[in-house]
N, C-alpha and C positions, 0 to 999 in steps of 0.2 A: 435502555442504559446506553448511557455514551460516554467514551473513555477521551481524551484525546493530549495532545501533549506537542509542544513545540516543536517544527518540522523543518525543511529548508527550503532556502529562497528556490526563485529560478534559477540563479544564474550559477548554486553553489554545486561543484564539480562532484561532490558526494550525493546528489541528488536522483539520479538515477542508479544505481547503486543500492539507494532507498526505495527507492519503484520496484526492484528485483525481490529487494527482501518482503515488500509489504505483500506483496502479492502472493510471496510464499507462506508468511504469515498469516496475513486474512484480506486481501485483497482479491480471492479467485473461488471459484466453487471449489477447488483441490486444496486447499489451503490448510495448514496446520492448525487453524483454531476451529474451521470449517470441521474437519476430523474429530477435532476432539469435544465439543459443546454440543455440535448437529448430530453428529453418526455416533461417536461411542455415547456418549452422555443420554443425548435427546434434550438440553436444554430450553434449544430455539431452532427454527427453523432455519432463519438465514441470518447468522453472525456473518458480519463485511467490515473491511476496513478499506480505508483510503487516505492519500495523502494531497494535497493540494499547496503547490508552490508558484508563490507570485516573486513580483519583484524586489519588496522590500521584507516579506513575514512567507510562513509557510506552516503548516498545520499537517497534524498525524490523527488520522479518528479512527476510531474503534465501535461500532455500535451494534446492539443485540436488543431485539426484543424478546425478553423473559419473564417467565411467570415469576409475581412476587415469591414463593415459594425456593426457587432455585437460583434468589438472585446473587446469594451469599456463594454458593459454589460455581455459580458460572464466575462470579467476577475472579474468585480465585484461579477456575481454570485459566482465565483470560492473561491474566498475573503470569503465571505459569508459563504461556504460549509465547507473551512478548519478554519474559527474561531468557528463554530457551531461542531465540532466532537472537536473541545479542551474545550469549554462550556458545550454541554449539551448531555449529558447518550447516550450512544446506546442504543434503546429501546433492549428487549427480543428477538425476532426476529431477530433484524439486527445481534445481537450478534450470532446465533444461526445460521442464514445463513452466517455468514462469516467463523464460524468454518468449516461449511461441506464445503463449498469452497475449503476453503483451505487443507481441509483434501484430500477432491475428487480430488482436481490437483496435488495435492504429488501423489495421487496414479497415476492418467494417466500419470504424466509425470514420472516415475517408470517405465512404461511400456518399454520403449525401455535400453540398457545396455548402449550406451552412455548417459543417461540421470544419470545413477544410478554411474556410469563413473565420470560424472561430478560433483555427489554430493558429493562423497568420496573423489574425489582430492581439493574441495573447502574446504571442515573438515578438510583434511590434513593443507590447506594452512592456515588456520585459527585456528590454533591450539586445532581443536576439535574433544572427541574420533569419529572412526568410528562409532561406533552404535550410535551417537546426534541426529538422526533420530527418534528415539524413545523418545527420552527425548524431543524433538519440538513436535510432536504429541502429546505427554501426558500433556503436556502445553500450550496447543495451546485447547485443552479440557477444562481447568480449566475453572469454570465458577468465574469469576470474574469482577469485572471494577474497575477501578484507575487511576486515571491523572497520565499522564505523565508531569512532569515538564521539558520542557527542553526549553534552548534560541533558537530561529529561525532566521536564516539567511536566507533569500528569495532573491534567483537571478530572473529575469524575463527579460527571451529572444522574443521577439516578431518579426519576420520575413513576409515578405510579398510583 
């Protein structure tokens, strides 16, 4: 199953803000949809989300593989997970594990020159200086929360 729904560019200042949240929501093994579909339910193994921001479009995905059986109450859990991170607060915690997350996988994925490769030429392509890498990190720290106000377009592809 794949959810997904209209996301933000590069270059739009809410966009990391978005990284923080999806990660809390289903971008990480700790993740709130992780919790509730994986561990309390049992529905699927590894529900993930991710968001991918270019320069002109940007994309929010949701994906689980589910038995035909449990696809009716996963999607609703799913329903559930992403109207609950637009309602209500990231506790201290989540906020606090999503940073190092993200912080820690910028660093592994550093490790190799095409990765470091690939982050310079997506800046390029996106109109942003080379060193942006530090100005995400240092904003990606900020302790903060705030709604994000934006309209939601949700496609939902279900295959099987």
């Amino acid at each position: 199953m794949l959810i997904g729904a209209q996301g933000l560019t590069a270059r739009d200042p809410d966009r990391l803000l978005l990284r923080v949240a999806d990660t809390i929501y289903g971008g990480s093994f700790s993740s709130r949809l992780t919790r509730n579909i994986r561990e309390d339910k049992g529905y699927t193994y590894h529900p993930f989300s991710y968001t991918v921001a270019n320069r002109l479009s940007g994309v929010c995905l949701t994906s689980e593989d589910v038995r035909n059986e449990v696809t009716g109450p996963s999607l609703k859990e799913t329903f559930f997970e992403l109207k609950r991170i637009s309602t209500e607060p990231p506790s201290a915690q989540e906020m606090e594990q999503a940073k190092r997350y993200l912080i820690g996988n910028t660093a592994l994925d550093l490790q190799s020159r095409t990765e470091v490769a690939a982050l310079l030429g997506s800046y390029w392509i996106n109109g942003q200086p080379s060193n942006y890498l530090t100005t995400e990190m240092a904003e990606i720290q900020k302790p903060r929360r705030r709604k994000l106000h934006r309209p939601q377009l949700n496609i939902l592809l279900l295959t099987g």
